[in-house]
N, C-alpha and C positions, 0 to 999 in steps of 0.2 A: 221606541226602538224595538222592544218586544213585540210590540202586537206583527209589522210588516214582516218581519222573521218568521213567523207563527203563520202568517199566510203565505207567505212564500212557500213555504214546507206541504203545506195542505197543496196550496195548487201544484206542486213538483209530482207531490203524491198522485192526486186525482190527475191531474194531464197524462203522466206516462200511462196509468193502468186504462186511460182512456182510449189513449193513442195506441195501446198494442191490443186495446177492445174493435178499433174502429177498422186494422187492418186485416181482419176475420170479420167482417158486419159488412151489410148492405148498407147502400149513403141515409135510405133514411132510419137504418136504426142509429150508427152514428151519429145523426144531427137531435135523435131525440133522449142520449148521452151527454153530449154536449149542454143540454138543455135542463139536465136532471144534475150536472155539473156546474151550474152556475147558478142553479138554488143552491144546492146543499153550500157553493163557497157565501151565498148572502146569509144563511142560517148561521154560517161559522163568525161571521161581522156582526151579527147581533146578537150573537152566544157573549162578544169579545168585549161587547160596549155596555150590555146590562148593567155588570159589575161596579165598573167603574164607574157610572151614572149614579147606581143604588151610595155607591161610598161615596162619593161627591156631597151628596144630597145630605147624607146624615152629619157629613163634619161638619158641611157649612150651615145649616140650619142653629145650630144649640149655637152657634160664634154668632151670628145673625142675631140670635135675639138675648144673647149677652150683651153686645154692643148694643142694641134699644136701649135693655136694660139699666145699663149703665148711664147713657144719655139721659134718661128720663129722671134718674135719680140723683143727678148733679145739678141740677135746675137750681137759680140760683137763690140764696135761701132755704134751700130744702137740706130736714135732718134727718137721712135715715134711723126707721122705729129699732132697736133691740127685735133680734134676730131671735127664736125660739123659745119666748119669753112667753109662759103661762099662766094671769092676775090671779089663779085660782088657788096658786100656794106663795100668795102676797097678803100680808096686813093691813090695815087699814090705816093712813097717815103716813110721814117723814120722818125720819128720827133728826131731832132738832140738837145740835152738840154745842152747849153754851160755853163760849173764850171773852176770856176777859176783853172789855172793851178797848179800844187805841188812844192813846192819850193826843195823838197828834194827829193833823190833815194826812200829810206826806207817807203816815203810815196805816192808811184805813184800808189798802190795798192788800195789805202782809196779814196773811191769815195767821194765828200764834199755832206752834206745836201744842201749849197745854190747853186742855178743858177743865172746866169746872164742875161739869156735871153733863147731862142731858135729861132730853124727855121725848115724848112720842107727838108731833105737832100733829095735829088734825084739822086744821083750817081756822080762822079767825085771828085777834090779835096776839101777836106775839110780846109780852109781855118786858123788853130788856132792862126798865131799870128797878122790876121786882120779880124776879124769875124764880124765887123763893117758892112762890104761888104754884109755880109746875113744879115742885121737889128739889131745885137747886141750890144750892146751900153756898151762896153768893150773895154777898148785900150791897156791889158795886154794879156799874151801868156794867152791863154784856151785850156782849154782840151773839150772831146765833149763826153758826151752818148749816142748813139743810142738806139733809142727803137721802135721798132716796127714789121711785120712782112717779114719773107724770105719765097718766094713762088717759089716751086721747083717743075719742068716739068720731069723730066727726072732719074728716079731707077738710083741708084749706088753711088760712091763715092764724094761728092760735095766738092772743096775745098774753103777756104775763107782765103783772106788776108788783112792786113794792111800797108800799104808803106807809110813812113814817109819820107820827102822830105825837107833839111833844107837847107839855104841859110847866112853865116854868116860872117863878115868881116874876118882880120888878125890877132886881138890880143884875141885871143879864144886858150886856151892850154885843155882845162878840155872837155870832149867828152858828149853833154846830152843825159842822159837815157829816152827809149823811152817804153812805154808797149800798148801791146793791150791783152785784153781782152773777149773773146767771149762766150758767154751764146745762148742756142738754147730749146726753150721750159723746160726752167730755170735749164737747165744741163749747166756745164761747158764743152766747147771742146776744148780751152786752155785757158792759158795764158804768154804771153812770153815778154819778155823784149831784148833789142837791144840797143847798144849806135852807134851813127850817127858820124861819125871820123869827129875830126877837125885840124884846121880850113875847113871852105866847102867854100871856095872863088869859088869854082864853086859848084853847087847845088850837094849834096850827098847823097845819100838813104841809108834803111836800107829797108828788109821785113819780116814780121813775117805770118807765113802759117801755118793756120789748116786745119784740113778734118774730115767729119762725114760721116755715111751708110744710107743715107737719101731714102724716096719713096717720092713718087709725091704727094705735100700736102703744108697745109701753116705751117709753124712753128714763135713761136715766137722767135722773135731774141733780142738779147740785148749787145751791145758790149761798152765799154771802152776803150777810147783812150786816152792817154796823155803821154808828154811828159817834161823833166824839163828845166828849160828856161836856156839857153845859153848867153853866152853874145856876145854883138857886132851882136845881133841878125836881120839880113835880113828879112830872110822868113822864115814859119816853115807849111807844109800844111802834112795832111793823107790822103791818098784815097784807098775805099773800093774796094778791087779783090774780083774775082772769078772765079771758074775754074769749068763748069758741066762738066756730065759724055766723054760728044760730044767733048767737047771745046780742041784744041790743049795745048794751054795756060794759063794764068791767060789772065783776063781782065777785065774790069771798070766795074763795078755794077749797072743799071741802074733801073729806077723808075717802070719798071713793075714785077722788082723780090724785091724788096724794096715797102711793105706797110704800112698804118696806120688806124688807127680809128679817130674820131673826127674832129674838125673841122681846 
C-alpha cells in the first residue's frame, strides 16, 4: 500500500513541473522531458524494490536452512552429539557408581538412591560380585552405573553392548536375570534383559546389543547394569562392547572413547 502512494506522489510531482515545463518548450524539447521522466520514474521502482528483495533474502535464508537442519537431524535413530563440548578438559574413563544389587526380577529396572562406593571404569571387566578389587568396600553381588561421556570418531551406526560373564557352582537350578540399560544424551537406546543358563560350572555368557545413528561428537552416556544374585555364586563380572562404523566386530571399550569430568 506504501510503495503506489510513493509513486503517485513522485509522478504528481514530476507531471505538473513537467507539464508547466512543456507549455514554454518547443514539442521536441517536451517529448525529450517526458522521456528523461519516465527514467527517472523506473529508477524510483528499483530504488523501492532493492530493499525489500535484500530483506527478503536474509530472513528467509538462516529459516531455510534451519529447517534442513532440523530435518536432517531427526533422522530416525539419530542422537544429537553435546553441543560445545571440548575432550580436551575430559579424563579418561567413566565414573562407575556401585548399588547394591536387586534381590528380585521385577525390580532390576529401579535403580537404588544409595551407593556403596565407586571407581573410575576404564574399559574391560567390570567386576560385580568382588568390586572390593576397585576400592569398594562391599562383599555382596553389585550392580554398577555408569556415567559419563561416549566420544565418537567415526559417522554412522555405533553399536554398544553389555556381556555378562557368570561363574557358579552345581547346586543352582534357577537361571539369574540380567539387564542393561543404555541412555545417550539422556535418550534411551535400549534396554533389555537376559537370563545366564545354569548351573555355569564352566563360565557362561549372555549379551545384550544396541545401535544408535551417531556423528562424530561427545555424547553423554549413562548406562545400568545389574544382575540378580544366584546362588552357589563364583564369579559374576560385565564388560562394556563396542562396535564403530570401521570395526569388524564388537570389542572392549577402552578409556579414550569412555570419559568424565571431575576429579
Amino acid at each position: 500500500m506504501t510503495k503506489p502512494l510513493i509513486l503517485l506522489g513522485f509522478a504528481a510531482l514530476i507531471g505538473a513541473t513537467g507539464i508547466a515545463s512543456a507549455q514554454n518548450a518547443p514539442a521536441d524539447t517536451t517529448e525529450q522531458r517526458l522521456e528523461r521522466i519516465e527514467h527517472k520514474l523506473d529508477a524510483i521502482l528499483r530504488r523501492l524494490d532493492e530493499p525489500a528483495t535484500i530483506d527478503a533474502g536474509q530472513t528467509t535464508a538462516p529459516a531455510v536452512q534451519a529447517t534442513q537442519k532440523s530435518a536432517t537431524s531427526q533422522k530416525a535413530g539419530a542422537v544429537p552429539a553435546a553441543a560445545g563440548t571440548d575432550s580436551t578438559s575430559y579424563k579418561p574413563g567413566a565414573v562407575a557408581i556401585a548399588r547394591i544389587a536387586p534381590a528380585k526380577t521385577d525390580a532390576l529396572s529401579d535403580i537404588p538412591a544409595d551407593s556403596v562406593g565407586s571407581y573410575v571404569y576404564q574399559g574391560g571387566a567390570i567386576p560385580l560380585s568382588e568390586l572390593s578389587r576397585n576400592g569398594v568396600r562391599y562383599t555382596g553381588l553389585a550392580a554398577v552405573e555408569l556415567q559419563g561421556w561416549l566420544k565418537i570418531a567415526q559417522p554412522g551406526r555405533t553399536q554398544l553392548a553389555v556381556e555378562y560373564r557368570a561363574t557358579t557352582g552345581s547346586n543352582v537350578f534357577i537361571d539369574p536375570t540380567c539387564i542393561a540399560s543404555v541412555w545417550l544424551e539422556d535418550r534411551s537406546i535400549g534396554s533389555r534383559r537376559g537370563e545366564i543358563p545354569m548351573p555355569a560350572r564352566e563360565e557362561q555368557t549372555v549379551s545384550l546389543v544396541y545401535g544408535a545413528d551417531l556423528q562424530p561428537g561427545l555424547y553423554k552416556l549413562r548406562a545400568w547394569l545389574a544382575c540378580t544374585p544366584p546362588r552357589d555364586l563364583r564369579r559374576l563380572s560385565a564388560v562394556m562392547l563396542i562396535k564403530s562404523p570401521s570395526d569388524m566386530n564388537l570389542r572392549l571399550i577402552n578409556d579414550t572413547e569412555l570419559l568424565h569430568q571431575g576429579g
